[in-house]
C-alpha positions in Angstrom: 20.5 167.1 46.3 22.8 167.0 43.0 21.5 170.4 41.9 23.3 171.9 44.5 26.3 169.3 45.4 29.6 171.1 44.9 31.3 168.8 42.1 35.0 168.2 43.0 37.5 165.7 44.3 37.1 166.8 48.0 33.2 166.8 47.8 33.2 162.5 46.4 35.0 159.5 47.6 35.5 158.6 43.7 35.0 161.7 42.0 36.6 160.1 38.9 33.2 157.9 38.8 30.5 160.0 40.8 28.3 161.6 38.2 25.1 162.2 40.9 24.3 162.6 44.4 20.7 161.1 45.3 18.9 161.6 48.6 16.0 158.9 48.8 12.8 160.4 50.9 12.0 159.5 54.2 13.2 158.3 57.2 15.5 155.4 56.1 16.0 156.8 53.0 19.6 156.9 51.8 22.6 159.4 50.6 24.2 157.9 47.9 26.8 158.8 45.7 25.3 157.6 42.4 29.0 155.7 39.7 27.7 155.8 35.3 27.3 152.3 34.2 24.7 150.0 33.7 25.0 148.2 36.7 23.7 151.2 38.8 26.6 150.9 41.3 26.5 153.7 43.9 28.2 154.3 48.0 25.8 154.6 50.7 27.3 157.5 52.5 24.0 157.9 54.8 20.9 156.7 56.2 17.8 159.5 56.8 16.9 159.4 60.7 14.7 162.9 60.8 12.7 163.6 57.5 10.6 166.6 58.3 10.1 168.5 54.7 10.5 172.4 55.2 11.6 172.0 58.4 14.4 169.6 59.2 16.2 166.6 58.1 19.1 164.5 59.5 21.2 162.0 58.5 23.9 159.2 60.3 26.7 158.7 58.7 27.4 155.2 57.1 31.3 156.1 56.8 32.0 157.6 59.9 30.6 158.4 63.5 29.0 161.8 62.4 25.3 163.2 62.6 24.3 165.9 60.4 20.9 168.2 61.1 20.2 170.6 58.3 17.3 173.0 59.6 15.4 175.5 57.6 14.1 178.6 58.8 12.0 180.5 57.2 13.0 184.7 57.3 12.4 187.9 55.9 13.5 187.3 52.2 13.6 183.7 52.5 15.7 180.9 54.4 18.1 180.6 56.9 19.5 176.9 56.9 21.4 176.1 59.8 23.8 172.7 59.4 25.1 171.1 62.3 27.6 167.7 62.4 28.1 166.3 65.8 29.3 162.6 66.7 27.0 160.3 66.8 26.1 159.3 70.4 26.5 155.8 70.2 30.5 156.7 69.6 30.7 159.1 72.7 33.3 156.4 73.6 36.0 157.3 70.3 38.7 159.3 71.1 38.4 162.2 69.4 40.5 165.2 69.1 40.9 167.4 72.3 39.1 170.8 72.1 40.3 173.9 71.5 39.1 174.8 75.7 41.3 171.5 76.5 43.9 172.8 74.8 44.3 176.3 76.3 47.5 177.2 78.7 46.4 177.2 82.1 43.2 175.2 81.0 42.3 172.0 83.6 42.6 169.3 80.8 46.1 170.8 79.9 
């Protein structure tokens, strides 16, 4: 995962510290976002729910209410990876900004 993790403010929570990202294998396994110093201090930023090598893997947020499904698909010169982040079921109840349909003129939500 850090060999292709864009480096940058937007892409850390404390870029000023971050000097890895780490993905630990297997279901369970966790995202972390890895701070220098000998005390190994790092942020869980997810927890691996779908560990499928090749295939597909998905992670639940720690931070937020957020699912992410990365899917790999092998093509004609080589992979299509498909990335999807949804909420997280378990938050259906959140109140989450209205939809661009919702937010049509004429549209039945407004």
């Amino acid at each position: 995962m850090d060999l292709w993790w864009v480096r940058g403010p937007i892409n850390f929570y404390d870029a000023a510290r971050a000097v890895a990202m780490r993905c630990e294998p297997g279901v369970g396994g966790r995202i972390l976002e890895v701070y220098g110093g000998a005390d190994g201090a790092a942020l869980e930023l997810a927890r691996i729910i779908i560990w499928d090598p090749g295939r597909t893997l998905a992670w639940q947020s720690s931070r937020d209410p957020v699912v992410t499904h990365v899917r790999f698909l092998p093509i004609a010169g080589g992979t299509r990876v498909t990335v999807e982040a949804q909420w997280a079921e378990a938050t259906r109840t959140m109140t989450a900004p209205p939809s661009r349909a919702s937010r049509r003129p004429g549209s039945a939500a407004g």
